[in-house]
PDB file of N, CA, C and O in Angstrom:
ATOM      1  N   UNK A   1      -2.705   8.012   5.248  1.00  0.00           N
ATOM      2  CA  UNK A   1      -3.339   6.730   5.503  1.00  0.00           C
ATOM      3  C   UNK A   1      -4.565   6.544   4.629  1.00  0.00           C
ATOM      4  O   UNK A   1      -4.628   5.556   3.899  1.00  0.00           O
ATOM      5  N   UNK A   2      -5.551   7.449   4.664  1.00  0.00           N
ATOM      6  CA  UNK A   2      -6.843   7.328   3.919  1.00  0.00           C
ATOM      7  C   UNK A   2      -6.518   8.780   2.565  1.00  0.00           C
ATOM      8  O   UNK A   2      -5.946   9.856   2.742  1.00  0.00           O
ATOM      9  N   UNK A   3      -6.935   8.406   1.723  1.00  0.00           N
ATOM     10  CA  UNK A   3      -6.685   9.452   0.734  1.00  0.00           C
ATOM     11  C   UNK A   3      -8.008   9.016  -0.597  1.00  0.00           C
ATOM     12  O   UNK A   3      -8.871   8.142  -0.679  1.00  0.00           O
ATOM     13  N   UNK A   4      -7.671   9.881  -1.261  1.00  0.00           N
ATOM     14  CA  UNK A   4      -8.323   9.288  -2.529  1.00  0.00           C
ATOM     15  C   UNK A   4      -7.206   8.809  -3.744  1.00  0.00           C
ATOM     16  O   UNK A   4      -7.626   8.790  -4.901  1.00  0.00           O
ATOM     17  N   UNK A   5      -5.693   8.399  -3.456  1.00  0.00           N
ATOM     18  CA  UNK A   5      -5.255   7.851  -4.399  1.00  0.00           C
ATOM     19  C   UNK A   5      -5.111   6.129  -4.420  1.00  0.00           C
ATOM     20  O   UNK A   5      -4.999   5.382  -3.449  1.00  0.00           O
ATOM     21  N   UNK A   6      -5.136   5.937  -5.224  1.00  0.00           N
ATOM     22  CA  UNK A   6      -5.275   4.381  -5.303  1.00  0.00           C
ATOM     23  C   UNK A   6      -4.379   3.542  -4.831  1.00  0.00           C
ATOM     24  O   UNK A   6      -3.848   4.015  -3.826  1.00  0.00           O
ATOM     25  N   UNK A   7      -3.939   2.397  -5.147  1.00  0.00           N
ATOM     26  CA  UNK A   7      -2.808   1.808  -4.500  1.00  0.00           C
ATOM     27  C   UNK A   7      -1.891   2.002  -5.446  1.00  0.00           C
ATOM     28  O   UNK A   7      -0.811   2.424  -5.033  1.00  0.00           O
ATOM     29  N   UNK A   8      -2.007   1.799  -6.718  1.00  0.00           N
ATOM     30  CA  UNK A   8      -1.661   1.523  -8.177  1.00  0.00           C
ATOM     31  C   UNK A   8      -0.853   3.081  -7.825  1.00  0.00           C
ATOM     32  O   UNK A   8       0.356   3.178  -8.039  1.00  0.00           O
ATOM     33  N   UNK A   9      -1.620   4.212  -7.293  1.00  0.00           N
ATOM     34  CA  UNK A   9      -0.843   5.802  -7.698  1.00  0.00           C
ATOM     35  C   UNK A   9      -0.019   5.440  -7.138  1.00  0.00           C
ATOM     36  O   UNK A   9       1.103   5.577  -7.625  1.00  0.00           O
ATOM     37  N   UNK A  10      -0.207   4.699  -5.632  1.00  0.00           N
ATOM     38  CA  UNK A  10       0.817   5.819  -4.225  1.00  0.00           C
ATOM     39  C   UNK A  10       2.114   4.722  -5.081  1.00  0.00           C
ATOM     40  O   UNK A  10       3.131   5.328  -5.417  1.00  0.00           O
ATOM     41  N   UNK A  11       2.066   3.202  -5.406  1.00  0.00           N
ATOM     42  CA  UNK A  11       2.815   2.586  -5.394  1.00  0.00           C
ATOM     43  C   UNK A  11       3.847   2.680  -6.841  1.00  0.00           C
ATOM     44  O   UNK A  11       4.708   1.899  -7.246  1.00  0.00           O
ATOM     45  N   UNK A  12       3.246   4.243  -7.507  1.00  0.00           N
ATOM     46  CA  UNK A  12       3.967   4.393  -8.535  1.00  0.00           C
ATOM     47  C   UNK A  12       4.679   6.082  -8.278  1.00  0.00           C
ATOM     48  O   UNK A  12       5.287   6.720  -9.137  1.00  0.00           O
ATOM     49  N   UNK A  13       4.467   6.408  -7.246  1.00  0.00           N
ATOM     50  CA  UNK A  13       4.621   7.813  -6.793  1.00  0.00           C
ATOM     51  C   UNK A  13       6.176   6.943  -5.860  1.00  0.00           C
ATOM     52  O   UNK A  13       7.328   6.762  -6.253  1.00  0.00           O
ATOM     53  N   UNK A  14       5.832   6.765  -5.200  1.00  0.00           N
ATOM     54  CA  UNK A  14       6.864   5.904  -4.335  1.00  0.00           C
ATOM     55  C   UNK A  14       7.899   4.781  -4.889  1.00  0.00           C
ATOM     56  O   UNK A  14       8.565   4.073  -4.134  1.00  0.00           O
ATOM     57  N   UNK A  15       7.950   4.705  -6.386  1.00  0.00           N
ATOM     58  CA  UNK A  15       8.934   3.834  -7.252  1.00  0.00           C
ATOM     59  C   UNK A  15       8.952   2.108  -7.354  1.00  0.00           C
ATOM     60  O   UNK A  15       9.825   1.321  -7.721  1.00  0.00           O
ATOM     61  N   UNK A  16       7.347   1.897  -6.769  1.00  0.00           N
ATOM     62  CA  UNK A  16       7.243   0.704  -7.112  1.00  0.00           C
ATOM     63  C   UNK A  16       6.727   0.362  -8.982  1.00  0.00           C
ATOM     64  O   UNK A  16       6.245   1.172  -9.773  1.00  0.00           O
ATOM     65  N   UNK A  17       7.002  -0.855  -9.170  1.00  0.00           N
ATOM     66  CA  UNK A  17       6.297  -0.896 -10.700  1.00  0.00           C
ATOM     67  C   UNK A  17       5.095  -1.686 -10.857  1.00  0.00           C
ATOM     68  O   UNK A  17       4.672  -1.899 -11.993  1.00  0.00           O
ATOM     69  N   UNK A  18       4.324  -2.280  -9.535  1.00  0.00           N
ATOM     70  CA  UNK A  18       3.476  -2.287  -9.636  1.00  0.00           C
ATOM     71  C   UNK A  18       2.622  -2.393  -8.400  1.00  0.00           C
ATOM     72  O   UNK A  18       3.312  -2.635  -7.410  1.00  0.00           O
ATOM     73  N   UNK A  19       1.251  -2.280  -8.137  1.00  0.00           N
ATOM     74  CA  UNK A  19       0.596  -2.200  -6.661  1.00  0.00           C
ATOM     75  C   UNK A  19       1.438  -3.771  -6.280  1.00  0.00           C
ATOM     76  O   UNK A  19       2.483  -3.944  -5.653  1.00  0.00           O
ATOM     77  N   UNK A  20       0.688  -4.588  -6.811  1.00  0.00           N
ATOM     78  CA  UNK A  20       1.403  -6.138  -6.580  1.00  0.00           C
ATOM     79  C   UNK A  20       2.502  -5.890  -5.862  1.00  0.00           C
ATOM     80  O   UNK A  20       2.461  -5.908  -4.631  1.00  0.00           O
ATOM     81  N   UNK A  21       3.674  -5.616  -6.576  1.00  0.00           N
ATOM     82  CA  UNK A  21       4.990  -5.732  -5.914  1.00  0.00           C
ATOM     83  C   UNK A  21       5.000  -4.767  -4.467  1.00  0.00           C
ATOM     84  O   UNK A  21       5.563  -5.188  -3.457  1.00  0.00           O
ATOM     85  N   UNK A  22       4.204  -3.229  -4.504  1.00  0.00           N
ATOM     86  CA  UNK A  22       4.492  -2.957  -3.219  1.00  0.00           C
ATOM     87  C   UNK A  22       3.732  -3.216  -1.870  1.00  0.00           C
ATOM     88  O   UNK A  22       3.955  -2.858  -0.713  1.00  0.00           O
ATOM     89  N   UNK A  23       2.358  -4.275  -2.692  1.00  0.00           N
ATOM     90  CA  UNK A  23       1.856  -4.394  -1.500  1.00  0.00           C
ATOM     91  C   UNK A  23       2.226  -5.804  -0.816  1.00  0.00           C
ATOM     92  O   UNK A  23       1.795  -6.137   0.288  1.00  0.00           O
ATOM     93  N   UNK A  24       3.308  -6.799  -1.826  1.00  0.00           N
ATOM     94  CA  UNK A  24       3.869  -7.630  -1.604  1.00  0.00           C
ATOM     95  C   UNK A  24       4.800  -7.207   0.045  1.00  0.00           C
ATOM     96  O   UNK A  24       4.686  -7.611   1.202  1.00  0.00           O
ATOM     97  N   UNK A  25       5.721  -6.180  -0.662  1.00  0.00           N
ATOM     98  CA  UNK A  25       6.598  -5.619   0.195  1.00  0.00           C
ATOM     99  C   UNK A  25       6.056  -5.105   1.484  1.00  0.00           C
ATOM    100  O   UNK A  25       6.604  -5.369   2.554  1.00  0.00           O
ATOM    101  N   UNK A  26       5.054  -4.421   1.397  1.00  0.00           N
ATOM    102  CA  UNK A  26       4.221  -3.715   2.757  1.00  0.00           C
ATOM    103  C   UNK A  26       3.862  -4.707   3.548  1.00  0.00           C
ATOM    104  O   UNK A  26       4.294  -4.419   4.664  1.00  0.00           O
ATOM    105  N   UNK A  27       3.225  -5.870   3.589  1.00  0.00           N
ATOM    106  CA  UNK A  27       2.711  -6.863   3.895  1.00  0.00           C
ATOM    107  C   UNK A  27       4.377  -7.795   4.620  1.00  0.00           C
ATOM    108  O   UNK A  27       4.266  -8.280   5.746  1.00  0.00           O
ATOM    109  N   UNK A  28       5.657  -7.931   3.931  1.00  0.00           N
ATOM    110  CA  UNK A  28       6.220  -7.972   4.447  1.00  0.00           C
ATOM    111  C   UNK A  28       7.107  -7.229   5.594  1.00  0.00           C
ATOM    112  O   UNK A  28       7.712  -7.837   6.476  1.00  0.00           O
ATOM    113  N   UNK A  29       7.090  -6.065   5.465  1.00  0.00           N
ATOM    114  CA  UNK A  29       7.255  -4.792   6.331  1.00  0.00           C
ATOM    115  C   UNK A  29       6.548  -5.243   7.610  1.00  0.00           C
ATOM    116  O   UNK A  29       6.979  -5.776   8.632  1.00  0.00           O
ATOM    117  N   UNK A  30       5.050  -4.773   7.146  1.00  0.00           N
ATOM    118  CA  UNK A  30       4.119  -4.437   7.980  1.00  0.00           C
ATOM    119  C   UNK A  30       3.244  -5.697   9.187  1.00  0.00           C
ATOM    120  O   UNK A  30       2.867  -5.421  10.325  1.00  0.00           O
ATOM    121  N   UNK A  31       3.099  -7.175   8.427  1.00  0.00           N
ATOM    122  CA  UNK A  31       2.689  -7.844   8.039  1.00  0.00           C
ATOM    123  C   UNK A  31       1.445  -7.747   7.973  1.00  0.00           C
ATOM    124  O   UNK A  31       0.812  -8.441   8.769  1.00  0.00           O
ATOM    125  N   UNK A  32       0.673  -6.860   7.007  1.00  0.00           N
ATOM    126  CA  UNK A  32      -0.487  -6.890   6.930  1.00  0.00           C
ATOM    127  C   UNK A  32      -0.667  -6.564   5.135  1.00  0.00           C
ATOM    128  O   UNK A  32       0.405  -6.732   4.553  1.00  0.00           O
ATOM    129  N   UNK A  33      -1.392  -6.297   4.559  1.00  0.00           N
ATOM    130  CA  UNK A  33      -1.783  -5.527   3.313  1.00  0.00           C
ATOM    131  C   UNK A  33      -1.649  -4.478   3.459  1.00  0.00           C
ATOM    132  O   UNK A  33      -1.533  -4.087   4.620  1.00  0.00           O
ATOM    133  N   UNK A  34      -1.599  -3.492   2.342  1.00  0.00           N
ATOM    134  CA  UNK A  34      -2.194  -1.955   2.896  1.00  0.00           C
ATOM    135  C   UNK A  34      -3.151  -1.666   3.074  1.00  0.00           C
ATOM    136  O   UNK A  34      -3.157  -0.641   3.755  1.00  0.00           O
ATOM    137  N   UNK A  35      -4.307  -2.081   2.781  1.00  0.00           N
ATOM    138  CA  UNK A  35      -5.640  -1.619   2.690  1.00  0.00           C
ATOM    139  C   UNK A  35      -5.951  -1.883   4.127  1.00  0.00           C
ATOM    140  O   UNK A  35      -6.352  -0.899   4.749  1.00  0.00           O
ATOM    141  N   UNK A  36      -5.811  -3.453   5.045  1.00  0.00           N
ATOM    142  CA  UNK A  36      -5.859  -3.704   6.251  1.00  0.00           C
ATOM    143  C   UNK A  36      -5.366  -2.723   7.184  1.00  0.00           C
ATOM    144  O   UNK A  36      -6.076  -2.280   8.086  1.00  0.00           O
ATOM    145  N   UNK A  37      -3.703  -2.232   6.921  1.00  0.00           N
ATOM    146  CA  UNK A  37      -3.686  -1.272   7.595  1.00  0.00           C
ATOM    147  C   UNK A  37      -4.301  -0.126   7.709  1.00  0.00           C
ATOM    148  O   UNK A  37      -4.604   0.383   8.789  1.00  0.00           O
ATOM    149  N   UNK A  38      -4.451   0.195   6.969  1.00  0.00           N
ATOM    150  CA  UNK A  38      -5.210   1.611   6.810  1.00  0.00           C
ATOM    151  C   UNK A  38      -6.576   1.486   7.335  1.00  0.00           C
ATOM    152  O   UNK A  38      -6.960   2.441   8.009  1.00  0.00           O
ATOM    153  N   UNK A  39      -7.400   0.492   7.164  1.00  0.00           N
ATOM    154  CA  UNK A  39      -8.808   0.415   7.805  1.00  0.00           C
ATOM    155  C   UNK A  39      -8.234   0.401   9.554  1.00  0.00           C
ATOM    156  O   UNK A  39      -8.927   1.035  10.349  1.00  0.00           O
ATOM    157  N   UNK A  40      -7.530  -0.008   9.852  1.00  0.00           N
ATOM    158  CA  UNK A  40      -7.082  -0.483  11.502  1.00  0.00           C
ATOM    159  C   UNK A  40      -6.780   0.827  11.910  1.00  0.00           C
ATOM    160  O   UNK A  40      -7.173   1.326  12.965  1.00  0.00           O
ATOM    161  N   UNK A  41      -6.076   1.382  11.064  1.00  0.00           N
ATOM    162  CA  UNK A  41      -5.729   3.025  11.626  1.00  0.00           C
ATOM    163  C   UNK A  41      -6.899   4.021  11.997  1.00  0.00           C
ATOM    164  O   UNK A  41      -7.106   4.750  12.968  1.00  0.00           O
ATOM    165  N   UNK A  42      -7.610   3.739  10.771  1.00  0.00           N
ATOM    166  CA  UNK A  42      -8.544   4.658  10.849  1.00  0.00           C
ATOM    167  C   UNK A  42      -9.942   4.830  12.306  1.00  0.00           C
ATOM    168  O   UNK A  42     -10.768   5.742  12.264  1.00  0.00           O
TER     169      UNK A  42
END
């Protein structure tokens, strides 16, 4: 959830091609951003 990699890493570690597109996708998943989630978790 909290790390020190960026969005740009996790979302290129995980086979997206760009943060854009996976935080597009997360947000549809999730319906939130990632960053939102992750502050809510924490």
């Amino acid at each position: 959830m909290r790390g020190d990699k960026t969005l740009d890493r996790i979302a290129e570690e995980i086979g997206y091609e760009s943060a854009s597109a996976f935080s597009t996708a997360f947000r549809k998943r999730f319906g939130c951003p990632p960053g939102k989630f992750a502050r809510a978790a924490a």
